[in-house]
C-alpha positions as CSV (number, residue, x, y, z in Angstrom):
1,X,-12.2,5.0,62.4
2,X,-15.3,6.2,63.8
3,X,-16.7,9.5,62.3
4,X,-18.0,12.1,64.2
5,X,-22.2,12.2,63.7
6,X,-22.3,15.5,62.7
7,X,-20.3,14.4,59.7
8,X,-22.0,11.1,59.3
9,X,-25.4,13.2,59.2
10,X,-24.6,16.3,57.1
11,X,-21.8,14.8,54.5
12,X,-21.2,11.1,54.4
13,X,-24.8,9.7,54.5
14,X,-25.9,12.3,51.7
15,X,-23.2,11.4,49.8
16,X,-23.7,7.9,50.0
17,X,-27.3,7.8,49.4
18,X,-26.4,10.1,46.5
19,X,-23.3,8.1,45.0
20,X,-26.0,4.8,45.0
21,X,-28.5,6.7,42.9
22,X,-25.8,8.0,40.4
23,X,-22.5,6.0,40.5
24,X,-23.4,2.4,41.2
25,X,-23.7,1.3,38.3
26,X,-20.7,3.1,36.8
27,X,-18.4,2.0,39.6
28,X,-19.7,-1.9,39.1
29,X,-18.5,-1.6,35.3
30,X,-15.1,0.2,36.2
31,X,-14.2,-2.5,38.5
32,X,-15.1,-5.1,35.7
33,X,-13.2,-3.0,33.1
34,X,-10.2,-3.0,35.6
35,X,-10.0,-7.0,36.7
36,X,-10.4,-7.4,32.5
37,X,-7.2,-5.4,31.9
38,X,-5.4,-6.7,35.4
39,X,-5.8,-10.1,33.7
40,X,-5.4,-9.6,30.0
41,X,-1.8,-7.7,31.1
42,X,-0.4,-10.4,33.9
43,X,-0.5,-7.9,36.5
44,X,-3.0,-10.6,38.6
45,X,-2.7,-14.5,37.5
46,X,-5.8,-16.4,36.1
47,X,-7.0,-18.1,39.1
48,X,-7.3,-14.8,41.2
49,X,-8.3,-13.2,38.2
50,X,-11.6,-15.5,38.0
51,X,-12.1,-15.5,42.0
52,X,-12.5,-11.8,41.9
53,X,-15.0,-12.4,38.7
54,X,-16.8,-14.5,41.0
55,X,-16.9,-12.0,43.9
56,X,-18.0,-8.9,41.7
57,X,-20.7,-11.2,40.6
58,X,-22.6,-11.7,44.2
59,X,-22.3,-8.2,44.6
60,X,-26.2,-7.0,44.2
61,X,-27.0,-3.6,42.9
62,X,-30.2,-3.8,44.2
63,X,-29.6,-4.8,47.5
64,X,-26.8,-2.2,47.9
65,X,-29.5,0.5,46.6
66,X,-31.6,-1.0,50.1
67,X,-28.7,-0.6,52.2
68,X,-28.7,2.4,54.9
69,X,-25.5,4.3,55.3
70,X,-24.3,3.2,59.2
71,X,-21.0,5.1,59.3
72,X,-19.3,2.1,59.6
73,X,-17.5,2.4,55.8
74,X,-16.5,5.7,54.6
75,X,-18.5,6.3,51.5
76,X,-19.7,3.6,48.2
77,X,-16.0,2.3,47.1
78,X,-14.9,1.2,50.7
79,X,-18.5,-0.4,50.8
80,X,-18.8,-2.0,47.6
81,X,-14.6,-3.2,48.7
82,X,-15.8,-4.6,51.9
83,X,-18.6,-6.8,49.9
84,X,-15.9,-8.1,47.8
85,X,-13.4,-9.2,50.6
86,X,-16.7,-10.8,51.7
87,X,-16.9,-12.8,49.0
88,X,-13.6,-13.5,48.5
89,X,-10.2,-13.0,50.9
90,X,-8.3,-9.7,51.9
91,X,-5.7,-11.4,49.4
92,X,-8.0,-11.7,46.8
93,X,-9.7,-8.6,46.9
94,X,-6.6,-6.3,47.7
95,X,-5.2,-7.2,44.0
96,X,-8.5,-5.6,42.3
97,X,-7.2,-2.0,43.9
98,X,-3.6,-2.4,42.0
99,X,-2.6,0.3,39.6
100,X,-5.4,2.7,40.6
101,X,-6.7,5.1,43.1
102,X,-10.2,6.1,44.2
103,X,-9.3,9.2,42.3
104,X,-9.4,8.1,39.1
105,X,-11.9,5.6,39.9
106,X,-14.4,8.7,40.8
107,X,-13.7,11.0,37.5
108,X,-14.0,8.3,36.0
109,X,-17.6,7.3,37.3
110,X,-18.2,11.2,36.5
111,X,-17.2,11.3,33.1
112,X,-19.3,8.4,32.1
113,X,-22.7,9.7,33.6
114,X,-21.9,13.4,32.6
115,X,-22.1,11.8,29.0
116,X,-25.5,10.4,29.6
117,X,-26.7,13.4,30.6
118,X,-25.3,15.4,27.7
119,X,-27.0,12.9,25.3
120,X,-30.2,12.8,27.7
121,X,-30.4,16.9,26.8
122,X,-28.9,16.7,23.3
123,X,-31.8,14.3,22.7
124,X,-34.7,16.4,24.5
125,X,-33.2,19.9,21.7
126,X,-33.9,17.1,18.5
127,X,-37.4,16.7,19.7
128,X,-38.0,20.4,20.1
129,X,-36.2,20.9,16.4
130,X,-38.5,18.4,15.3
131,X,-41.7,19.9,16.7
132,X,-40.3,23.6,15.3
133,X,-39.8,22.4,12.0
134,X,-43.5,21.1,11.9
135,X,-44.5,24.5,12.4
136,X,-42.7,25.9,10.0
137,X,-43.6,23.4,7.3
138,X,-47.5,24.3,8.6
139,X,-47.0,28.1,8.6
140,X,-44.6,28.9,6.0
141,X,-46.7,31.5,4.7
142,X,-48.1,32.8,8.1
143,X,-47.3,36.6,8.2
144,X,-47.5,37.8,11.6
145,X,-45.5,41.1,13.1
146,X,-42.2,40.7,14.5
147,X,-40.9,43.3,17.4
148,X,-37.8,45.0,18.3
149,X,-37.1,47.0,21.5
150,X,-40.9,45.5,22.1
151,X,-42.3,47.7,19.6
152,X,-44.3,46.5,16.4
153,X,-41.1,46.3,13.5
154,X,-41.8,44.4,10.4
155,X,-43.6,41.9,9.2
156,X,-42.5,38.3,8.7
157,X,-43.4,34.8,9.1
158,X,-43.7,32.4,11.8
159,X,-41.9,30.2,9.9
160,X,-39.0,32.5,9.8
161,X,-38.9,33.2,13.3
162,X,-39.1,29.6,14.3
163,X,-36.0,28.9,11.8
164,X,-34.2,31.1,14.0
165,X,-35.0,29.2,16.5
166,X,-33.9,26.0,15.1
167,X,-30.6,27.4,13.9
168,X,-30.0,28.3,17.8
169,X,-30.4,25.2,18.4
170,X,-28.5,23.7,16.2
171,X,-25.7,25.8,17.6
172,X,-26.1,24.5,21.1
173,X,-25.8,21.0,19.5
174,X,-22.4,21.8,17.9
175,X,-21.8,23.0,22.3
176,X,-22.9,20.0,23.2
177,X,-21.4,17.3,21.2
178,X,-18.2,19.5,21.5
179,X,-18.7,18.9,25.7
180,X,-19.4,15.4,24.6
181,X,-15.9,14.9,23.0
182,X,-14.1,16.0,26.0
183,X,-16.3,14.7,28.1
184,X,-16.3,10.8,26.8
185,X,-11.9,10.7,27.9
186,X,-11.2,7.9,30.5
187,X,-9.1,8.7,33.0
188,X,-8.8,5.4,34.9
189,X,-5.6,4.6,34.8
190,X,-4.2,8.0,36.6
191,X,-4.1,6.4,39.6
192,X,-3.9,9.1,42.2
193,X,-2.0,11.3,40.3
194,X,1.3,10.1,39.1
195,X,0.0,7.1,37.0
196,X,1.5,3.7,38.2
197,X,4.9,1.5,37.0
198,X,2.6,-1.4,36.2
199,X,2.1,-2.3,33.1
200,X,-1.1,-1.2,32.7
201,X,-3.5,-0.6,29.2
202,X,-5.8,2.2,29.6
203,X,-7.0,1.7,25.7
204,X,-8.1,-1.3,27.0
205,X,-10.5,-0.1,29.8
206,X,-11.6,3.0,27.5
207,X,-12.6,0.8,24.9
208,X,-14.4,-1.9,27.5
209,X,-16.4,1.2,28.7
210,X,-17.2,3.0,25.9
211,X,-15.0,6.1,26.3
212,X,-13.2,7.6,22.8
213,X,-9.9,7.2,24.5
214,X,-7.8,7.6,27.9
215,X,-7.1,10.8,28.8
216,X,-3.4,12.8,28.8
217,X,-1.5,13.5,31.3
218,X,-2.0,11.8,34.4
219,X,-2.1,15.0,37.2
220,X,-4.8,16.8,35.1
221,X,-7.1,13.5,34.6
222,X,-7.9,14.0,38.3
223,X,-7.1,17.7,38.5
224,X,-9.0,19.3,35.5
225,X,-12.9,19.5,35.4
226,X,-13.3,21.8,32.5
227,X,-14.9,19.0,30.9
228,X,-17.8,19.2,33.2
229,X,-17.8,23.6,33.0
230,X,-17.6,22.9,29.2
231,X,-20.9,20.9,29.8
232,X,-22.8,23.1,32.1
233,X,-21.7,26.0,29.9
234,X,-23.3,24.3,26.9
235,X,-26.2,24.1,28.7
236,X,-26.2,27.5,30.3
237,X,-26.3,28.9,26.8
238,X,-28.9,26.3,25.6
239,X,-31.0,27.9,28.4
240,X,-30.8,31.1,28.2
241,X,-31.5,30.9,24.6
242,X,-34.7,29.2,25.2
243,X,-35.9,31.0,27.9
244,X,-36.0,34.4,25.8
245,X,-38.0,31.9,23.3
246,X,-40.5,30.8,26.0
247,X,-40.5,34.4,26.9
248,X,-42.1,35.5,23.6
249,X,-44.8,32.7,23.6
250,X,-46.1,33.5,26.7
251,X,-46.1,37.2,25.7
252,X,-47.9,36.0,22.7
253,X,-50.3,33.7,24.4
254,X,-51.8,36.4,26.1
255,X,-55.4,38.4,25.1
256,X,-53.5,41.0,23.9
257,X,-51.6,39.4,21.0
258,X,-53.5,36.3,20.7
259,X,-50.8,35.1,18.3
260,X,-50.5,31.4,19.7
261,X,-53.2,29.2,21.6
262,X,-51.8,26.5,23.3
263,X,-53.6,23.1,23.2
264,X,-56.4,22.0,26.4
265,X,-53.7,19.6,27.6
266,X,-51.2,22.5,28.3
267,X,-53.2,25.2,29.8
268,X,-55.3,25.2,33.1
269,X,-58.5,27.3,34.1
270,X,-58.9,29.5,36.8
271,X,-60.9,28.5,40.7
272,X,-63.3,31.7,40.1
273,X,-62.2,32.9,36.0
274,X,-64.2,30.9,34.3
275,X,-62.4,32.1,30.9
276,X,-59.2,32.0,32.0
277,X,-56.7,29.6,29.7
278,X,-53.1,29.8,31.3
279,X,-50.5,28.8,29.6
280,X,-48.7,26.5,32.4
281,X,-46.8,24.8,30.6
282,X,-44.6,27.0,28.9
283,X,-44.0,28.6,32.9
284,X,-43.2,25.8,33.9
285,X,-40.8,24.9,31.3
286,X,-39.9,29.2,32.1
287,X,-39.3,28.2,36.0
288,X,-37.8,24.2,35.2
289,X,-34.9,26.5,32.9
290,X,-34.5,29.1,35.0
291,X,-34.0,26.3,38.0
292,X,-31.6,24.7,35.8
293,X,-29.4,28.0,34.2
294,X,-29.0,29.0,37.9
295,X,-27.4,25.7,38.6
296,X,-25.1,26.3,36.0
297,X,-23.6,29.0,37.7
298,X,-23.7,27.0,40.9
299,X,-21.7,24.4,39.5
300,X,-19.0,26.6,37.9
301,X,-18.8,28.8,41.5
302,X,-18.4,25.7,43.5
303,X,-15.7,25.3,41.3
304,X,-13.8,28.4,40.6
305,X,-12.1,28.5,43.7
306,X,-10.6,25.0,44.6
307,X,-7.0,24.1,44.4
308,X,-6.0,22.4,40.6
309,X,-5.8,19.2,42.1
310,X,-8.1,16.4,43.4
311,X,-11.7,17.7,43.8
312,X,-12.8,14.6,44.1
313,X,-14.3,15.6,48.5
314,X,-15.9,18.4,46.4
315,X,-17.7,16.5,43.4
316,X,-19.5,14.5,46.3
317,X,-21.4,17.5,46.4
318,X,-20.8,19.1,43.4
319,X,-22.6,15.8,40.7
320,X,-25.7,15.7,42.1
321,X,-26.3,19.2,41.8
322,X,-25.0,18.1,37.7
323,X,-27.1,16.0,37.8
324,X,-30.2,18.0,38.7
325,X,-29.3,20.4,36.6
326,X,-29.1,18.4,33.5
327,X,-32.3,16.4,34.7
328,X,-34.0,20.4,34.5
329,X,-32.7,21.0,31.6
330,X,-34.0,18.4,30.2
331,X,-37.2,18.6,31.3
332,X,-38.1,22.5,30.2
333,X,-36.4,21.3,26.9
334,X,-38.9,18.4,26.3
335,X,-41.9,20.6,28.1
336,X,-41.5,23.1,25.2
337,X,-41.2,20.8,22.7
338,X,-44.2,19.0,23.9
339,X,-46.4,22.3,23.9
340,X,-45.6,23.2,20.8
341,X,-46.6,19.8,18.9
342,X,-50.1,21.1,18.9
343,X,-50.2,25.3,19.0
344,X,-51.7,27.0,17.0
345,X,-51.3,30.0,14.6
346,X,-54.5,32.0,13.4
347,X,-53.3,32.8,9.9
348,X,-56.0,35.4,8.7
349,X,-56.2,37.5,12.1
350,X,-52.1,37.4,12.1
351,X,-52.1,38.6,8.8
352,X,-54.2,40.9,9.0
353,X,-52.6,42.2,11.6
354,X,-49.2,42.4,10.3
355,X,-49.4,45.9,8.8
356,X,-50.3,48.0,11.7
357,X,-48.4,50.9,12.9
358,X,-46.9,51.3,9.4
359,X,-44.7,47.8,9.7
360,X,-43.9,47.5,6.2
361,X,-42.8,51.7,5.5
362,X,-39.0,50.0,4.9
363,X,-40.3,48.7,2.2
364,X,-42.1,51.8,0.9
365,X,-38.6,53.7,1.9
366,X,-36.7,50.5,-0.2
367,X,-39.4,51.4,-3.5
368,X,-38.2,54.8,-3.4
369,X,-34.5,54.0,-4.1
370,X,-34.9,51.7,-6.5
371,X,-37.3,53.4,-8.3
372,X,-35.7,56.8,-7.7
373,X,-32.8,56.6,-7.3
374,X,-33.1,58.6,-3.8
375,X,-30.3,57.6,-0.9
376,X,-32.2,55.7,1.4
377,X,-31.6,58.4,4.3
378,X,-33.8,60.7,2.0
379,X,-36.5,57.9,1.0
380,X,-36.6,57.3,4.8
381,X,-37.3,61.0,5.8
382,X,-40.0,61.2,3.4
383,X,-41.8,57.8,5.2
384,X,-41.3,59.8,8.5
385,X,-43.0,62.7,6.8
386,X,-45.7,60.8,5.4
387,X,-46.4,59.5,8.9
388,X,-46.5,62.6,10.8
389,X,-48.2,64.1,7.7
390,X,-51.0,61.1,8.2
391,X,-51.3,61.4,12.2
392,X,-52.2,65.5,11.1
393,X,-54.4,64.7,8.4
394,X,-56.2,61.0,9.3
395,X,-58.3,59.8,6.4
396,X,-56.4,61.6,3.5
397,X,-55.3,59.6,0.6
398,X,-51.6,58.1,1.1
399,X,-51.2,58.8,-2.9
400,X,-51.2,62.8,-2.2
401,X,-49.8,62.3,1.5
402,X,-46.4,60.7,-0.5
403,X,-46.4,63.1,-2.9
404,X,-46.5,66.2,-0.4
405,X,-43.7,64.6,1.5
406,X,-41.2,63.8,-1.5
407,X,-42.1,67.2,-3.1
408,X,-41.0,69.0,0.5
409,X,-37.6,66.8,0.4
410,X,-36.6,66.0,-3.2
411,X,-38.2,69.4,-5.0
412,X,-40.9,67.6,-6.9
413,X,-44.1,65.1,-5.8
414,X,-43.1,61.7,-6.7
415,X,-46.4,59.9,-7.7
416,X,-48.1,56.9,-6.6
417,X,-51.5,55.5,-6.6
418,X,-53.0,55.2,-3.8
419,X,-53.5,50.6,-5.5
420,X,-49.7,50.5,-6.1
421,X,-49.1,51.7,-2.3
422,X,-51.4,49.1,-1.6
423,X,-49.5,46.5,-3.4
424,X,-46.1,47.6,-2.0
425,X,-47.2,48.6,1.6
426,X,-48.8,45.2,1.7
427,X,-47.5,42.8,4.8
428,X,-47.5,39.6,1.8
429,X,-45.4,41.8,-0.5
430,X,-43.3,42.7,2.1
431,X,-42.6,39.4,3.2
432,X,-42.3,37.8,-0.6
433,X,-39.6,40.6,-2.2
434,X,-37.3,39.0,0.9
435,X,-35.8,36.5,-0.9
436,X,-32.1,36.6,0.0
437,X,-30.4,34.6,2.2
438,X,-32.0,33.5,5.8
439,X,-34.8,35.7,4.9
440,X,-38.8,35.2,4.9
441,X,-39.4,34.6,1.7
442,X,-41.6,31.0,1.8
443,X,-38.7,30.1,-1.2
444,X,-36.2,30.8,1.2
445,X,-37.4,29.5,4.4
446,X,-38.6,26.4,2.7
447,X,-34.9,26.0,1.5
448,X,-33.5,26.9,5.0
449,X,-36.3,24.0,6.5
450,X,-34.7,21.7,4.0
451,X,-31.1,21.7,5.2
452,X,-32.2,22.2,8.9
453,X,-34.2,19.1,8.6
454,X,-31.0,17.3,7.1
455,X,-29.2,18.7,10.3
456,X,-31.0,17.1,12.1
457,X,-31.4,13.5,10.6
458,X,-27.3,13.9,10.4
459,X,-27.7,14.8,14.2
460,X,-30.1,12.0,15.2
461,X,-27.7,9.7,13.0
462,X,-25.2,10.5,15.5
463,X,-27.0,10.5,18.6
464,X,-27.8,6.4,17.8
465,X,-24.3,6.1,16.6
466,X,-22.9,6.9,20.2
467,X,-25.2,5.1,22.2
468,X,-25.2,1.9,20.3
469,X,-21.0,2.3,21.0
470,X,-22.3,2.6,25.1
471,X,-24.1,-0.9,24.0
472,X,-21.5,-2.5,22.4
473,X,-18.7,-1.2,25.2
474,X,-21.8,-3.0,27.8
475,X,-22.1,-5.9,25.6
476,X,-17.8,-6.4,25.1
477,X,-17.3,-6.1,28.7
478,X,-19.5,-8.3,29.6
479,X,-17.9,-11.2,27.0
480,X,-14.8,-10.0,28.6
481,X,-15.6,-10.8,31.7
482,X,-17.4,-13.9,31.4
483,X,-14.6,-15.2,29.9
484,X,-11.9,-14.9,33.0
């Protein structure tokens, strides 16, 4: 069959120089996987068995990854088939292709880079946990001001806020290894769509290629990709999560807050502003993410609207844009984790900071109840009274500004020195009476470091756990193998 060159150039070389970069390797260890279990059932005898070993052997990943498409074949499989008849006979060669069908060939080849990329990304989020939780064992008792709606709020500590952070992420990784479950499923086996009446074992070819297990049913291993919109949704939310944090330290990298100064190896100058310090890293990791979310949604609209049946025509064009979006992801992931290895927190001017435009009034509003008795609503109209009564009368003592504006409210002056609304107006106090759970108390936030860090030592456990399993399916295989 010749194909029209329209088709060659737009469709079948792109997808052929994309399925070399990505599935190669993949559809060399399926067809391995699938001569082992041919053999090991009696579905092909010993002798061909070993001839087809022998042909898969001369095939050369790197001289395939040389070849030019010439729209002689119609995409990899039929090209990497042709190279084994080659080697071998049509006899020969036409056995390998028994009890399967390109279709389960490809999700197959899918699933098992999808899980790369998902440990790839899950990898680049313990690196940025790692260099969060640095900072928060640096700045523990950094008290900066926290916002809300973009206004000045309360006081807190960038340890705190980075905790937050870290518990995200920790979210995304339960996403993630959750997409990596139902992700790691072989589905060879399926054939095209019905399965096949050989005698097939596709615990066999899971285990020789690392997978948890074969998939169920037999129409929905080819027909379902939730798996991979279960992935790119994991990511989506990963990103979107991030970029809100990116958002905040370039807001905070800026003149006007000062609150974090990137490193010289993360910022760039200006052609004519000699003072200029940008912070391009963190938009770059802004613009990598954004890249990267808005493939998410790419991949889950290519998607919506297809039959529930073989896509496989459509993830031709569909996995590479997977895989650039897990290859962005990854990068603005490690980018941020990378710049903030080395920022820095002025402690002193943050602090001192901290308490303006009257941050820490809950806590004067908080004092009044508990020393009072007062309902908070009324201990939080006399703190709006006491502000108004301070923009009138600038400079007065807070000590008879309080007393005016409980005395208006509650029928008498409740009294306070002007040192003991210091002490309790005082960003440090503030911070240190917030002791209960997931607050900023340094206690507190030094016990919440403690079981993040845990988290992720329990994570990165698990992380080596499955990839040494991809090592030891590599490493079976090939003993498998050598042995036909």
């Amino acid at each position: 069959m010749r194909f029209a060159p329209e088709y060659v150039t737009y469709v079948l070389n792109e997808n052929f120089e994309d399925a070399k970069e990505l599935f190669l390797s993949p559809l060399m260890a399926i067809h391995y996987s699938h001569l082992v279990m041919l053999a090991s059932q009696g579905i092909v005898s010993a002798e061909d068995a070993h001839a087809l070993r022998v042909a898969l052997d001369s095939v050369s990943q790197a001289n395939i990854r040389q070849v030019a498409f010439d729209g002689t074949c119609e995409d990899l499989f039929c090209y990497v088939e042709r190279l084994i008849v080659q080697a071998s006979s049509d006899d020969v060669a036409g056995r390998l292709h028994t009890a399967r069908s390109r279709n389960d060939i490809d999700m197959t080849m899918y699933r098992m880079r999808q899980r790369e990329f998902i440990l790839g990304l899950m990898a680049a989020t313990f690196e940025l946990r790692q260099s969060l939780l640095n900072l928060v064992d640096r700045h523990r008792d950094t008290v900066f001001a926290l916002h809300t709606h973009t206004q000045r709020a309360q006081p807190s500590t960038v340890a705190h806020y980075m905790l937050a952070v870290v518990e995200q992420l920790e979210r995304d990784r339960l996403r993630l290894r959750g997409a990596w479950d139902r992700t790691n499923r072989n589905p060879l086996g399926a054939c095209a769509i019905t399965g096949t009446g050989f005698p097939i074992d596709r615990q066999l070819t899971s285990e020789l290629l690392g997978f948890c297990g074969p998939t169920g049913n037999t129409y929905g291993s080819i027909a379902t990709v939730d798996y991979m919109l279960e992935s790119a949704s994991a990511a989506g939310v990963l990103l979107a999560g991030l970029g809100r944090v990116v958002q905040d330290l370039l807001l905070w990298s800026t003149s006007e807050f000062d609150y974090v100064r990137l490193s010289d190896g993360f910022v760039q100058g200006s052609s004519i502003m000699p003072q200029k310090r940008n912070p391009v890293a963190l938009e770059h990791a802004r613009a990598i993410g954004s890249k990267a979310l808005g493939q998410t949604q790419a991949i889950l609209t290519s998607v919506h609207n297809t039959p529930f049946g073989d896509i496989v025509d459509t993830e031709d064009d569909l996995q590479p844009l997977v895989f650039s979006m897990f290859r962005d992801a990854t990068r603005a992931v490690k980018l941020v984790a990378a710049a903030m290895r080395t920022a820095e927190f002025d402690a002193k001017r943050l602090e001192a900071r901290a308490a303006e435009g009257w941050t820490t009034l809950t806590e004067l509003a908080d004092t009044l109840v508990r020393d009072h008795g007062l309902p908070f609503r009324t201990a939080h109209a006399i703190c709006a009274r006491l502000i108004a009564a301070d923009q009138r009368e600038p400079g007065r003592p807070l000590s008879e500004l309080v007393a005016d504006a409980s005395a208006g409210l509650v029928g008498a002056p409740l009294k306070y020195s002007d040192a003991q609304l210091a002490q309790i107006l005082s960003p440090r106090h503030f911070v240190n009476v917030r002791r209960t759970l997931g607050g900023p108390a340094p206690e507190e936030t030094a016990r919440a470091a403690s079981v993040s860090r845990a988290e992720l030592e329990a994570d990165q456990e698990w992380w080596t756990n499955a990839t040494t399993a991809l090592t030891e399916a590599e490493r079976r295989l090939a003993e498998r193998i050598a042995s036909l």
